[in-house]
N, C-alpha and C positions, 0 to 999 in steps of 0.2 A: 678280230683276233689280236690285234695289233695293241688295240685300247685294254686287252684283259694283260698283256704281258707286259705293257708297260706300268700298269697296276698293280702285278706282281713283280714287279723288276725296285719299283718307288717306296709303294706304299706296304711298311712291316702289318700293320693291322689287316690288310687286307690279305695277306699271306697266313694270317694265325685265324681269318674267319673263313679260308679254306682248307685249312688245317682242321678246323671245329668242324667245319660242315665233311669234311670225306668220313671222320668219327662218329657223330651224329646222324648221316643219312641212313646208314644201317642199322642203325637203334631205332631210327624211327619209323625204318620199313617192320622190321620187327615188332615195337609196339603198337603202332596202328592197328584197331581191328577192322577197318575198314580202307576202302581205297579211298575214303572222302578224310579219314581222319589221317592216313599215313600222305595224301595229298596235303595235308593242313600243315604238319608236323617239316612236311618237308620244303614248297613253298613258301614258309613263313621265314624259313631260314637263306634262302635264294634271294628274298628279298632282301635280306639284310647285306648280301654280295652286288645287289643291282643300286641297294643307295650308298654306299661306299666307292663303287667306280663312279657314282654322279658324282659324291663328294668329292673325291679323287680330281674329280673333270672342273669343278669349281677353283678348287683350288689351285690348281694351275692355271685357269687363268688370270686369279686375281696374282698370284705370283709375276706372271708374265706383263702384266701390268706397271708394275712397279713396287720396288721392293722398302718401299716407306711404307710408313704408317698411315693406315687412312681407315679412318672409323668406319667407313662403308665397306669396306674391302674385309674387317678384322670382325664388323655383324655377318661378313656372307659367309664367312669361313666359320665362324659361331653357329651358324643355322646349319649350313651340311653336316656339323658335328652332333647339332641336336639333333636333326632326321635322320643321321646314324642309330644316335643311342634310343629314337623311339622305334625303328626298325629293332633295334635287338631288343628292349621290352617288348614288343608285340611276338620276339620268339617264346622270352618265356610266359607271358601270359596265354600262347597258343596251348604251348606244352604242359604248362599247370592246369586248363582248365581241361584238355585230352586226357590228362595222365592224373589228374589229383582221385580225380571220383575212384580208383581202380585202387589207391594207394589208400586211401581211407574208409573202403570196406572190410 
């Protein structure tokens, strides 16, 4: 508990993708017609909260390290950002490919 409130205490994005998500869990309990597709919908979005605290967790250590520049410190902090942003495309390619078929009938 300690590691999600210092998440929330540090990190603004990770306060606006809990923000998204208390909005979005009930949209997606609701559009799901199934428990496998509202597990999907909802899931894929948790995930996007669980690679965010790694990022989070990365990035203070390379902080704590030292606060120069170092090319390996400034790819590691590049890659948690990119495993961010493919966590949140895989929400909405969960969500478009749940929700599109329903939308284009």
């Amino acid at each position: 508990m300690q590691g999600l409130r210092a998440t929330w205490d540090v990190e603004s994005s990770f306060r606006l993708e809990v923000y998204l998500f208390a909005i979005l869990a009930p949209v997606a309990a609701w559009l799901g017609q199934s428990g496998i597709e509202r597990a999907i919908l909802i899931s894929c979005m948790v995930l996007v909260l669980v690679v965010e605290v790694l990022n989070s967790a990365l990035e203070a250590v390379v902080d704590r390290w030292g606060p120069e520049h170092n090319e390996l410190a400034g790819r590691a902090k590049d890659m948690g950002s990119a495993a961010v942003f493919l966590a949140d495309l895989n929400v909405l390619l969960c969500w478009g490919f749940i929700l599109s078929p329903r939308w284009m009938a």
